[in-house]
N, C-alpha and C positions, 0 to 999 in steps of 0.2 A: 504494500500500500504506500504509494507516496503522498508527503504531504508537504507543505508549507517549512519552513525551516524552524525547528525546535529552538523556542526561546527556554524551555521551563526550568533549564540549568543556572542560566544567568541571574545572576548576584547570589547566588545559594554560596553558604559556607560551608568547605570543607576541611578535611585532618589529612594532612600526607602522610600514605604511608610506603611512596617509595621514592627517593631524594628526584626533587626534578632540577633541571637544569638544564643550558645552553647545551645541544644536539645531542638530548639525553630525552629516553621517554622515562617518564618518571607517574607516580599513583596517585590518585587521590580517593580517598572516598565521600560520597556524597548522597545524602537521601534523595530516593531516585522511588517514582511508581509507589510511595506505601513502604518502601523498605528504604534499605543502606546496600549502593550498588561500588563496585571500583570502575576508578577510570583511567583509560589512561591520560593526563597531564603535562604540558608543556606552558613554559614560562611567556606569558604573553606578550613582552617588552622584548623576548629572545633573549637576550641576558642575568636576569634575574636567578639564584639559586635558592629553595626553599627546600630546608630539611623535615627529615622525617618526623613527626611531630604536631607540626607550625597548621597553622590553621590560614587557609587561601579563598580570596573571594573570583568566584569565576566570572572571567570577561564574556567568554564566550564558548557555544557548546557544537562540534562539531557532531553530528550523530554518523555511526551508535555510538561509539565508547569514546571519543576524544575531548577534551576540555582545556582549553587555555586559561591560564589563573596568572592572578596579580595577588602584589601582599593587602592583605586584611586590614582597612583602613583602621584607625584605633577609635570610632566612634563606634566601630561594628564589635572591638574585641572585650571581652567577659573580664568583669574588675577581678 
């Protein structure tokens, strides 16, 4: 089924959980459909490295499994 280009990824916060980085595919996970799915993740700037851990807001969602991420502005992050 095709459809329109999947926004439903965009601005959701995610947890990495495998180091992403410049010409590196790297993980995140993100609530996805009702659950918690992985994706694969790349640094949206192309530069940027975010460790395992670190919590990332997605720019934008390639379907099915890709997701480009920036760092989690700090109005978004948990005191």
């Amino acid at each position: 089924m095709h459809r329109d280009v999947d926004r439903s990824l965009t601005g959701k916060i995610g947890r990495v959980t495998g180091r992403i980085g410049p010409g590196t595919i790297g993980e995140v996970m993100l609530p996805f459909r009702g659950g918690t799915s992985a994706f694969h993740a790349h640094p949206f700037d192309k530069n940027s490295v975010f460790a395992v851990g670190e919590q990332v807001l997605v720019i934008y969602y390639e379907p099915p499994q890709t997701v480009f991420v920036d760092e989690l502005p700090d109005v978004l992050k948990a005191d």
